[in-house]
ZAMARRO-11571 format. One line per 10 residues: number of its first residue (from 1); their letters; for each residue y, z, x of N, C-alpha, C, CB. Coordinates in steps of 0.2 Angstrom, whole numbers, plus 5000, padded with zeros to 4 digits. Each point is the difference from the previous one (the first is absolute). Glycine has a CB too. Example, Ala and Ser with C-alpha at 12.3 -4.5 7.8 and 13.67 -1.06 7.14 Angstrom:
1> AS> 4972 5039 5066 5006 5000 4996 5006 5000 5004 4994 5006 4991  5011 4990 5007 5006 5001 5004 5005 5003 4996 4997 4990 5006;
REM end
This chain:
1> XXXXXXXXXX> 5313 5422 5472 5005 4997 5005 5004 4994 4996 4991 5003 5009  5013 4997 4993 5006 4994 4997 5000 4993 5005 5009 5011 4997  4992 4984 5000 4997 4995 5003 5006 4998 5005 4993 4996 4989  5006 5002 5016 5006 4996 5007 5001 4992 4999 4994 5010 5010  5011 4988 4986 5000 4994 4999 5005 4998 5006 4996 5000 4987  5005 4993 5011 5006 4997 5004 5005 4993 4995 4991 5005 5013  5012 4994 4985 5002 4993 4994 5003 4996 5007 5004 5005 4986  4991 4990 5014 5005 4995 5004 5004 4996 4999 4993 5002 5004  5013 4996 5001 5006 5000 4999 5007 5005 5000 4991 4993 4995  5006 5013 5003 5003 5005 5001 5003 5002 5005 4996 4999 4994;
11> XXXXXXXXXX> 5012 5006 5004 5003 4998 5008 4997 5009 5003 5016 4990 4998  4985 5008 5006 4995 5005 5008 5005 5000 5004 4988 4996 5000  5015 5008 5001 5006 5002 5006 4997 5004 5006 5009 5001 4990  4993 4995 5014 4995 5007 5006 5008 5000 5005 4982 4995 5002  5016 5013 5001 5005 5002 5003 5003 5007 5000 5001 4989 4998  5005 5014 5002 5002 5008 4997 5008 4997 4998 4991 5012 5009  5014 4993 4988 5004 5001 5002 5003 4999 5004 4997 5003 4994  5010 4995 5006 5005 5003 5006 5001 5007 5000 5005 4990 5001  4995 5014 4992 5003 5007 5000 4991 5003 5000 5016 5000 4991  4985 5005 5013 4994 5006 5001 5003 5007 5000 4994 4993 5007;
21> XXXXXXXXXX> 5003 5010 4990 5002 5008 4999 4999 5005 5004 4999 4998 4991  5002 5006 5012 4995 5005 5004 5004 5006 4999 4995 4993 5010  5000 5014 4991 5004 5006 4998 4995 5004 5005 5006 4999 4986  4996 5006 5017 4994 5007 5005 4997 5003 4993 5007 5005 5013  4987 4996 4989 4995 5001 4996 5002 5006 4999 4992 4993 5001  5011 5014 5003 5001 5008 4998 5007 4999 4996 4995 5007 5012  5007 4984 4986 5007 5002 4995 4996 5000 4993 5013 4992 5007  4980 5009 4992 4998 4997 4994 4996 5008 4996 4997 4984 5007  5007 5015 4988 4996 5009 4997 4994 4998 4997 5010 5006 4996  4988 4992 5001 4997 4997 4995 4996 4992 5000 5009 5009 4995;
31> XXXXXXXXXX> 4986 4988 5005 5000 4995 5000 4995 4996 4992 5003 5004 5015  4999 4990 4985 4998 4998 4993 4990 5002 5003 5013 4988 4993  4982 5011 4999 4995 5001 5003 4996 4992 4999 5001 5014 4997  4992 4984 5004 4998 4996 4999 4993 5000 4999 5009 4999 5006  4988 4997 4989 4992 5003 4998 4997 4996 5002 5001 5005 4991  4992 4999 5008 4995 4997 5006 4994 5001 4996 5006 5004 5013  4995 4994 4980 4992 5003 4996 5000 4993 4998 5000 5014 4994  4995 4984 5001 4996 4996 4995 5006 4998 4996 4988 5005 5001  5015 4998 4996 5004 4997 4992 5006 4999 5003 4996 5006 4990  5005 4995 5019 5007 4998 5001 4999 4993 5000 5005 5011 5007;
41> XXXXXXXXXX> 4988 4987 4999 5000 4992 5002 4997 4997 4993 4996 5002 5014  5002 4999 4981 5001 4998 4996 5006 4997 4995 4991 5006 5003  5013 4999 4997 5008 4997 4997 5005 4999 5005 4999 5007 4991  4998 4991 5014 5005 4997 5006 5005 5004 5002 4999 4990 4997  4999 5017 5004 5004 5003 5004 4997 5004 5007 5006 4999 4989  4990 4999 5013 4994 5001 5003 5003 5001 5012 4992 4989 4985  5012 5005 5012 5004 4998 5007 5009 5001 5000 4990 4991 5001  5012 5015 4994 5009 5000 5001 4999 5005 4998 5007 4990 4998  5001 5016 5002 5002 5005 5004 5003 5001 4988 5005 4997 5022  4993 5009 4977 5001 5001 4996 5006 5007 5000 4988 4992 4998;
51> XXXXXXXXXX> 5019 5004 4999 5007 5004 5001 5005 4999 5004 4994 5007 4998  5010 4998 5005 5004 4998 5006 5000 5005 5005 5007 4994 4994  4995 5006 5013 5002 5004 5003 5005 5005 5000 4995 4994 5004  5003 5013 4996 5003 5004 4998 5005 5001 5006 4991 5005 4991  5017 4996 5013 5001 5002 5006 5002 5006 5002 5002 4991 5000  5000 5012 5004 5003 5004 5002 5007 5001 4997 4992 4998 5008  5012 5005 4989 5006 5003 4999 5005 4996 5008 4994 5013 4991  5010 4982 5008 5005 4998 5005 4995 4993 5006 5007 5015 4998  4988 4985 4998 4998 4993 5005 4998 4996 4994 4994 5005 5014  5006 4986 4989 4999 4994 4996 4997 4995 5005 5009 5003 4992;
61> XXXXXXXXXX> 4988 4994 5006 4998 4995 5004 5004 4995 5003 4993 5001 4995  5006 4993 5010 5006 4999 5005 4996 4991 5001 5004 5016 5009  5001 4980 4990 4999 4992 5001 4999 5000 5005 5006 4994 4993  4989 5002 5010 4999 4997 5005 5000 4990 5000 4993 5014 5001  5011 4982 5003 4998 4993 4998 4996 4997 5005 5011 4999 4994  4983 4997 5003 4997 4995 5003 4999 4994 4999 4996 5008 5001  5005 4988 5005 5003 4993 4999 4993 4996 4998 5010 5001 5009  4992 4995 4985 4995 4999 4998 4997 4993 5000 5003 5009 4995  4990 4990 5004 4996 4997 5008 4998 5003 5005 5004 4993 4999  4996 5014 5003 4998 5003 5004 4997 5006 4999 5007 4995 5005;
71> XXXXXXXXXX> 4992 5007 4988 4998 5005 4999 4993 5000 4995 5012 5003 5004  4985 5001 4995 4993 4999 4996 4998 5006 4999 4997 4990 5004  4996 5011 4990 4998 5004 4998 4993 5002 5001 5008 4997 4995  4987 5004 5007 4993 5001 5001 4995 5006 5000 5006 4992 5006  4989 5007 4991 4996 5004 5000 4991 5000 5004 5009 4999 4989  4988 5004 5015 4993 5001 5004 4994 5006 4996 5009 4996 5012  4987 5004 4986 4995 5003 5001 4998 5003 5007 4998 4994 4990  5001 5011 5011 4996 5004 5005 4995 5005 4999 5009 4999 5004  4989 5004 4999 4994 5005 4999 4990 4999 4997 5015 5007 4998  4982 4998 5004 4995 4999 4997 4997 5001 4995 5000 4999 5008;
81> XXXXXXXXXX> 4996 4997 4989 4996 4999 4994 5000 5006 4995 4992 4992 5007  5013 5009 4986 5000 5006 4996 5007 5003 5002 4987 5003 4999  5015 4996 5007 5006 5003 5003 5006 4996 5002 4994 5008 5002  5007 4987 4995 5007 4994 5002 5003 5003 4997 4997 4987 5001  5011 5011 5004 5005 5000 4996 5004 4993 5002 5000 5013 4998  5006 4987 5001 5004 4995 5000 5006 4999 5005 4997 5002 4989  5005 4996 5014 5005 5003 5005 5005 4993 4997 4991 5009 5012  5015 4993 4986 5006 4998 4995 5003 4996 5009 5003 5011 4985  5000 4985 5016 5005 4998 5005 5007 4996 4997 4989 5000 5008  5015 4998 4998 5007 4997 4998 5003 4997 5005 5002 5009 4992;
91> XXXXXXXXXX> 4998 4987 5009 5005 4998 5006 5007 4997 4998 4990 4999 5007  5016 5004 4995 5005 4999 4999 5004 4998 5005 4999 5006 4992  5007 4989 5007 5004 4996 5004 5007 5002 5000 4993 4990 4999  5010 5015 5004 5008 5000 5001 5004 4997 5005 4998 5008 4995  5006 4986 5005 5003 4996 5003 5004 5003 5006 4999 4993 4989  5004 5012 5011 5004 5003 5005 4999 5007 5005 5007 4993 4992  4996 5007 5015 4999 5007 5001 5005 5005 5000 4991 4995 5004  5009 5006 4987 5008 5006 5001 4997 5006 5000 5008 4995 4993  4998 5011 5007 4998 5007 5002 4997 5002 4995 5008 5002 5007  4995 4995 4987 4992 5004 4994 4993 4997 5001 5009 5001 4988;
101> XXXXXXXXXX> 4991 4994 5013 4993 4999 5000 4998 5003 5006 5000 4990 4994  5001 5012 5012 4998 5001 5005 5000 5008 5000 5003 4989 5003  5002 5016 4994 4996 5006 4996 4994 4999 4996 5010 5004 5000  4992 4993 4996 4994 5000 4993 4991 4998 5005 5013 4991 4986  4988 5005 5018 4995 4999 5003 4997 5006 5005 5006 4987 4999  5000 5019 5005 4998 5005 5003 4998 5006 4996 5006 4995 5008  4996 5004 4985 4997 5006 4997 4994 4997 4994 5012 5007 5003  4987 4986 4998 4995 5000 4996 4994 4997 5005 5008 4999 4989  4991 5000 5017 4995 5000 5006 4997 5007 4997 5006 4994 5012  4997 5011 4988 4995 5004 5001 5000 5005 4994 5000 4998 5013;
111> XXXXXXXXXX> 5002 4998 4981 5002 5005 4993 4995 4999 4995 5012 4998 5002  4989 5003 4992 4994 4998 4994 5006 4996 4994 4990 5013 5002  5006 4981 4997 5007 4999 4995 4995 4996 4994 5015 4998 5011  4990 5002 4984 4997 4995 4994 5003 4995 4999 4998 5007 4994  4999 4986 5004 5004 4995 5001 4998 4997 4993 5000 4999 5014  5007 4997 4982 4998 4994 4994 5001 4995 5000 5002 5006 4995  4996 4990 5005 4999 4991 5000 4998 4995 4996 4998 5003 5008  5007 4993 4991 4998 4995 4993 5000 4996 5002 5003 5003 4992  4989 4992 5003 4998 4996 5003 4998 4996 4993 4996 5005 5013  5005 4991 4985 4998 4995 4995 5002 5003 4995 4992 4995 5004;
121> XXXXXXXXXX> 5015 5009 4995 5002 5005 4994 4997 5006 5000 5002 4991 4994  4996 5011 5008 4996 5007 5001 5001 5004 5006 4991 4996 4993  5011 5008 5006 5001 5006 5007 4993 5005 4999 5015 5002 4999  4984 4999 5010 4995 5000 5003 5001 5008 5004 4997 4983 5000  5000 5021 4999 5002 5006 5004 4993 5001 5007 5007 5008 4985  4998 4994 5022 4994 5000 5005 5002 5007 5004 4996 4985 5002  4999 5019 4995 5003 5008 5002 4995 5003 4997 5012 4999 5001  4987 5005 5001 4994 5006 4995 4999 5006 5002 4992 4993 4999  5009 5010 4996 5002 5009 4999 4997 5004 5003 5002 5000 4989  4990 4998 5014 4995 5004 5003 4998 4995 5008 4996 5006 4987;
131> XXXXXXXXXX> 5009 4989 5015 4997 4996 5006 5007 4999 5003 4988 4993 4995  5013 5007 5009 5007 5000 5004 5001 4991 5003 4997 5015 5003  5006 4981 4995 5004 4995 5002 5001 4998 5007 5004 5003 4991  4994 4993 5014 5001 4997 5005 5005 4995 5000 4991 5004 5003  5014 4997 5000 5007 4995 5000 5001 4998 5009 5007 5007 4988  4992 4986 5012 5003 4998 5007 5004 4995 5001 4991 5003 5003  5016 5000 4999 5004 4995 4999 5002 4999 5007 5003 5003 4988  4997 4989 5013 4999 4998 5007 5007 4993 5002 4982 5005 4999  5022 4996 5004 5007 4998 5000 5001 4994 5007 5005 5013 4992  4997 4981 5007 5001 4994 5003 5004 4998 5001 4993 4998 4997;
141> XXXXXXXXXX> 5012 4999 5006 5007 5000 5001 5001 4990 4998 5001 5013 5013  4992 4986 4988 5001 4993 5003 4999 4995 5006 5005 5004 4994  4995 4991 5007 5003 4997 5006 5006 4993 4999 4987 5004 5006  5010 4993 4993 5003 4990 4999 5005 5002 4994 4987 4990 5003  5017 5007 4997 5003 4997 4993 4997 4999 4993 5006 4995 5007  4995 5012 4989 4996 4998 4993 4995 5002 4999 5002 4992 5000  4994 5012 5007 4994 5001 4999 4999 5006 4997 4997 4994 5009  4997 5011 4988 5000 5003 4996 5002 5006 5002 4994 4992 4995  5011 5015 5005 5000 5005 5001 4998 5005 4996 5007 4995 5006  4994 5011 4996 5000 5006 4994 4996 5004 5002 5001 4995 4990;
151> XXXXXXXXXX> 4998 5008 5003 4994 5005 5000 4995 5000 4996 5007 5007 5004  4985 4992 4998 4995 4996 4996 4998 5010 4997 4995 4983 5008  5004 5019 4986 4998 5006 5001 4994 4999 4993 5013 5008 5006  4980 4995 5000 4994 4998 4996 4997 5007 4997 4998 4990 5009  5000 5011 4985 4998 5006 4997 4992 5001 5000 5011 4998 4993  4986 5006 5005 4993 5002 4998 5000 5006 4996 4995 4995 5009  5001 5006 4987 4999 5006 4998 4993 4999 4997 5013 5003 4999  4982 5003 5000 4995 4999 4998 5000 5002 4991 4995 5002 5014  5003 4997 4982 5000 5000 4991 4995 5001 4998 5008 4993 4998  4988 5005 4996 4994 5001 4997 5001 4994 4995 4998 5014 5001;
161> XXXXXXXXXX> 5009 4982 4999 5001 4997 4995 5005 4995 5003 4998 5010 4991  5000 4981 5010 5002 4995 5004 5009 5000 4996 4984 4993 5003  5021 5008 5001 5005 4997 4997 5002 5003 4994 4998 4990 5006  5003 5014 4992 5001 5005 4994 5005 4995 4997 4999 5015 5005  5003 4986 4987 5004 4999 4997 5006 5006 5000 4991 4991 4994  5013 5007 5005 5005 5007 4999 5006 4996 4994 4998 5007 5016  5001 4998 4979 5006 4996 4991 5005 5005 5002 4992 4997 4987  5007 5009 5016 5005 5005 4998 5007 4998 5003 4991 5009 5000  5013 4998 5002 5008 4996 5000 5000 5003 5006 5007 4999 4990  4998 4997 5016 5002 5001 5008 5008 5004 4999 4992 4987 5007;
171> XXXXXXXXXX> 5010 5018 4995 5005 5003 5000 5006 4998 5007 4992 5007 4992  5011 4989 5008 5004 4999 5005 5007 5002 5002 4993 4993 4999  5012 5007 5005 5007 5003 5002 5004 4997 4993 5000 4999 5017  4999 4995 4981 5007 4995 4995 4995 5003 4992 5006 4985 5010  4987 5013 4991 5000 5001 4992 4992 5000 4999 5011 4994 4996  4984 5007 5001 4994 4998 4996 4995 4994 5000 5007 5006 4994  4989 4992 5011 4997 4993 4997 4993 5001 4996 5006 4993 5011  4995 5005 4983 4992 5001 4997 4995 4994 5002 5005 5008 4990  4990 4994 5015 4996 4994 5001 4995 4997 4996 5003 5003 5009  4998 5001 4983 4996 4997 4993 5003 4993 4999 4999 5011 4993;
181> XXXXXXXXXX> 5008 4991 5005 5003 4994 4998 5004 4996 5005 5000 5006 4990  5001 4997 5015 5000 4998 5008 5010 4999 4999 4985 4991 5003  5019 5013 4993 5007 4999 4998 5003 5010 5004 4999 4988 4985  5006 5011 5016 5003 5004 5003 5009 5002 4997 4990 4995 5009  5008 5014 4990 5005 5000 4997 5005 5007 5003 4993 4992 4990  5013 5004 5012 5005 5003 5005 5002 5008 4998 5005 4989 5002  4996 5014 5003 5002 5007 4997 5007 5000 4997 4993 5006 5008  5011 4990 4993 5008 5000 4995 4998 4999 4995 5009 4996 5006  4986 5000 4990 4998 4998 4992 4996 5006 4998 4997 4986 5002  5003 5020 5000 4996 5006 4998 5006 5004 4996 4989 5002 5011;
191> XXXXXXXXXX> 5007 5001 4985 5006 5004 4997 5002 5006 5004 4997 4996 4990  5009 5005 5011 5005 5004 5005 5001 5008 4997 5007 4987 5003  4989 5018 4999 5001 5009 5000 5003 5001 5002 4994 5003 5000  5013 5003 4999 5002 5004 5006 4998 5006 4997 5011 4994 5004  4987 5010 4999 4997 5007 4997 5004 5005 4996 4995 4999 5011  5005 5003 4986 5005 5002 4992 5001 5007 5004 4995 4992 4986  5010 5010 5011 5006 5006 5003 4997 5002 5005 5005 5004 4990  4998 4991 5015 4995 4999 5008 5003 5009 5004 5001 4980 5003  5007 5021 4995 5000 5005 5004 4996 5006 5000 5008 4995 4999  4989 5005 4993 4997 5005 4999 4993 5001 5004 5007 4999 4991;
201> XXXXXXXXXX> 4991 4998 5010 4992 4995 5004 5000 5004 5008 5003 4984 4993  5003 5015 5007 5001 5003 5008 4999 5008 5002 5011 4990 5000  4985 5009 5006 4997 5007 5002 5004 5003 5006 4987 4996 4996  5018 5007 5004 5002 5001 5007 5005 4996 5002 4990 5004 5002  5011 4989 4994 5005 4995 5002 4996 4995 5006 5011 5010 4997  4984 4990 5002 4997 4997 5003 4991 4997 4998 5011 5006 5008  4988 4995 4984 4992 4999 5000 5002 4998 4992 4991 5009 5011  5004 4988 4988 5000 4995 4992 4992 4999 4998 5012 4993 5002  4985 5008 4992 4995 4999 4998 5000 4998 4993 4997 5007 5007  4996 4989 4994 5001 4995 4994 4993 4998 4997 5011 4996 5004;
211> XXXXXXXXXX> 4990 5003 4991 4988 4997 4998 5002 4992 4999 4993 5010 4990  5000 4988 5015 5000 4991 5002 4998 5000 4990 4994 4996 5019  5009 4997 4978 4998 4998 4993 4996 4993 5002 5011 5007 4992  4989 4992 5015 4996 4991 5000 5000 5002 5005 5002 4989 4993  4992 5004 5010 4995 5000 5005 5004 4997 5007 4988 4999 4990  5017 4996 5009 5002 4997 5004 5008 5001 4999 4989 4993 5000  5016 5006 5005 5007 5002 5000 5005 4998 5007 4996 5009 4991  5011 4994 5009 5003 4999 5005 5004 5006 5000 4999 4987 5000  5003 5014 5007 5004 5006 4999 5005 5002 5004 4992 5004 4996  5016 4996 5001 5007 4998 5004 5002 5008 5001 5004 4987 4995;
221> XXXXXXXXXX> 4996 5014 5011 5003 5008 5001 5007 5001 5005 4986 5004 4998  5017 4999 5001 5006 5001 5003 5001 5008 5002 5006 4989 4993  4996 5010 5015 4999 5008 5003 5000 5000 5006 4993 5003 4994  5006 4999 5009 4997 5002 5008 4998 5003 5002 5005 4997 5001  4989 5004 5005 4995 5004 5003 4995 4996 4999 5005 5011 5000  4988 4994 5005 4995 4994 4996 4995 5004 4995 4999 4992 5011  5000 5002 4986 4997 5001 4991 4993 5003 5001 5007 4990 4993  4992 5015 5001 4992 5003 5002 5000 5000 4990 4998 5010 5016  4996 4986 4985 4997 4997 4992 4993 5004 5001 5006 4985 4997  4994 5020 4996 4995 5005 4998 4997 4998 4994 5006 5008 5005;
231> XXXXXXXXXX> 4986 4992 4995 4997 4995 4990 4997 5007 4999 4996 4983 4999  5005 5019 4997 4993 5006 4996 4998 4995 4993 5007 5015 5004  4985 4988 4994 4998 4997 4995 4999 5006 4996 4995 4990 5005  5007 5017 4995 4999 5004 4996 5009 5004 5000 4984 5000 5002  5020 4998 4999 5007 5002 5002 5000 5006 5001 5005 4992 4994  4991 5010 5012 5000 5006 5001 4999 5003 5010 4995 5001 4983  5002 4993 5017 4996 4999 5007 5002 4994 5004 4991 5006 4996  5016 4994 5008 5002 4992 5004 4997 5001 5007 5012 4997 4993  4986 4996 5007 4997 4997 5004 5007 4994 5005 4986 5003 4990  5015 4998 5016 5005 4995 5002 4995 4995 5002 5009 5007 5003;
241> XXXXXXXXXX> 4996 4986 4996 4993 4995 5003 5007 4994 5006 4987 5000 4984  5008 4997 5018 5003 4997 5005 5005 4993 4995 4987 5003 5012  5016 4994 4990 5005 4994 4999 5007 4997 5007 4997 5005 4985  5003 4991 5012 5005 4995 5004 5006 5000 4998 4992 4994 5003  5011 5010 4994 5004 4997 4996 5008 5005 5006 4990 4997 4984  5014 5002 5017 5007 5002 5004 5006 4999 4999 4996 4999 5007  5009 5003 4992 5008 5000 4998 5000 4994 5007 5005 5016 4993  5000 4980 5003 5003 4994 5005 5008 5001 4997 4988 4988 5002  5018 5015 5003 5006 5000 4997 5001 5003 4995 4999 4992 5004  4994 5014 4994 5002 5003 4993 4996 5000 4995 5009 4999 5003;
251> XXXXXXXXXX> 4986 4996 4997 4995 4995 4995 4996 5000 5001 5005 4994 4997  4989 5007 4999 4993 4998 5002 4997 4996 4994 4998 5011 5008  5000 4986 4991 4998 4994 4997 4993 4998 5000 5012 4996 5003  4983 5006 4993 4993 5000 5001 4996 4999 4992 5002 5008 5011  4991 4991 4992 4995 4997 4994 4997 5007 5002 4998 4984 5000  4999 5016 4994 4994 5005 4999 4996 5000 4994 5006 5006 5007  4987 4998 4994 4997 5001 4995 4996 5008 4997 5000 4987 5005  5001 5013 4989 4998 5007 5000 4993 4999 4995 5014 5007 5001  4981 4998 4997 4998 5000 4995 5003 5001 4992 4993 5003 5010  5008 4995 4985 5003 5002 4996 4998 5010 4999 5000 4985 4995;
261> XXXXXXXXXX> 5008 5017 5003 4999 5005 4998 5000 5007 5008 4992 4992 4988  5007 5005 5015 5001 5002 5009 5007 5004 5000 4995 4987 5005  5007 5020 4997 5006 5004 5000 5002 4997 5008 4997 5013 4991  5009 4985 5009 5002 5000 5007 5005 5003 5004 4995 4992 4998  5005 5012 5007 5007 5000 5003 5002 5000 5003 5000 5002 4998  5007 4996 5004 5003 4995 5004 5007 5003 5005 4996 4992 4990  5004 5011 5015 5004 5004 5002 5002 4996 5007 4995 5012 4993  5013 4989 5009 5003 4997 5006 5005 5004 5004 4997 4988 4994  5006 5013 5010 5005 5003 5002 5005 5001 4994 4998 4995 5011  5004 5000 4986 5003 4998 4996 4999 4995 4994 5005 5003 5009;
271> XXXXXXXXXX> 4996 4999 4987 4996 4995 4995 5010 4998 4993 4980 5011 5002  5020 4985 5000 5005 4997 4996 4999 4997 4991 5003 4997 5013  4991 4998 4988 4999 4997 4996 4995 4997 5001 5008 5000 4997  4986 5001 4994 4992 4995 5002 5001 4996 4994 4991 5009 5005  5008 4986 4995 4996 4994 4996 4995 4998 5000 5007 4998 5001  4988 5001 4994 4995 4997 4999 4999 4994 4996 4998 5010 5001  5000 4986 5002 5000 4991 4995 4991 5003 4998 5010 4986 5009  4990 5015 4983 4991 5003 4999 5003 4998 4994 4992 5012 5008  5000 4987 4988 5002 4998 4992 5002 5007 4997 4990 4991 4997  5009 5015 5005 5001 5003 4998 4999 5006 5005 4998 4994 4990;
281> XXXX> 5006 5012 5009 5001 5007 5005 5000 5006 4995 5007 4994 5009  4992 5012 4994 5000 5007 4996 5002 5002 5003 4994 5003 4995  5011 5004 5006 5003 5003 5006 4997 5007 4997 5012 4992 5003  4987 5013 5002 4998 5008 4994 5003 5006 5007 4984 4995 4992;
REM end
């Protein structure tokens, strides 16, 4: 066992962030793992999330802001003797009652979602692959001048492991944040793909395939109709999968994640032009 010190004098920050992450747990392919043996709690890693979350092709996680001073992090034991677990909570403060919060609140009453939270420099994940998330988000107008409104929206979820650590990276709409080094880096700073003798690519005048070369990206498509994104891992057997992504005016402008090496394909009514911001792309 590793010793639990404390240096007094030292600064101690209590509190979370104002930025919180949340994503639905069916956008999540893949989740990092976490160990639970002898030589993990030995080398301190005993209590954090080892990797990243893998997503779904066309979803990313989504900011959420909590006003800060109202919000917090917390952990309870339950159950009996040989069979406790943890049950992770959160309560968050959003100041206003607009129409997103007030969706986001009706589908996540009765949804399953993951949530990320930094608290003293370290992001804190409260969600679990095998236990389903309870979200109650419960909204106040106010009365008097000043007094406090919003929507207070309180989490639980049960874990095996108090407040997880999570190093890996959060994929969002603008760009990347890696919550190792806690720096964030935009999708215009990536290096820019266009699919090489893109006409040729074209199936029908309307479908394009390509091999994901990195794990994390963005993707500018021009067209119209709506878009159906297909991944095979053996380029022979596609699988379609769900995303969010829609032409606005012609454009659809999206984050995504593939496994390296992943065949994908990409077909719309119309398919004008794809762009990939990725370190790197194949086209076959």
């Amino acid at each position: 066992m590793n010793d639990i010190i404390f240096k007094l004098g030292s600064v101690n920050p209590c509190g979370i962030s104002d930025a919180v992450f949340y994503i639905p747990k069916h956008y999540i392919r893949r989740w990092p793992t976490i160990e639970d043996d002898f030589d993990a709690l030995m080398q301190g890693r005993y209590a954090e999330y080892d990797g990243s979350f893998e997503l779904q092709p066309g979803c990313w996680w989504s900011y959420l802001y909590s006003t800060q001073g109202k919000g917090k992090i917390n952990w309870e034991y339950q159950g009996e003797t040989d069979c406790k677990v943890v049950v992770n909570k959160a309560t968050l403060s959003y100041p206003k009652l607009t129409n997103e919060v007030r969706a986001f609140a009706k589908f996540a009453s009765n949804g399953d979602f993951v949530f990320c939270i930094k608290h003293d420099g370290h992001y804190h994940i409260i969600g679990n692959r095998d236990y389903r998330a309870t979200v109650t988000p419960n909204g106040d107008s106010g009365d008097t001048a000043g007094s406090a409104k919003g929507v207070t929206i309180d989490i639980e979820c049960p874990d095996t492991t108090p407040l997880p650590t999570y190093k890996g990276v959060i994929v969002l709409a603008d760009g990347i944040l890696d919550c190792d080094t806690d720096t964030f880096q935009n999708f215009e700073d990536m290096n820019t793909n266009k699919i090489s003798d893109y006409s040729k690519q074209i199936e029908g005048g309307n479908s394009v395939r390509f091999e994901a070369g990195g794990n994390s990206g963005r993707i500018h498509i021009e067209g119209s109709g709506p878009i159906v994104m297909e991944v095979s891992v053996d380029g022979v057997t596609y699988k379609e999968v769900d995303h969010d992504i829609e032409f606005e005016n012609g454009v659809a402008i999206a984050p995504f994640q593939f496994y390296i090496g992943d065949k994908v394909r990409l077909s719309a009514t119309t398919l004008t032009k794809v762009t990939i911001n990725y370190n790197d792309l194949k086209t076959n």
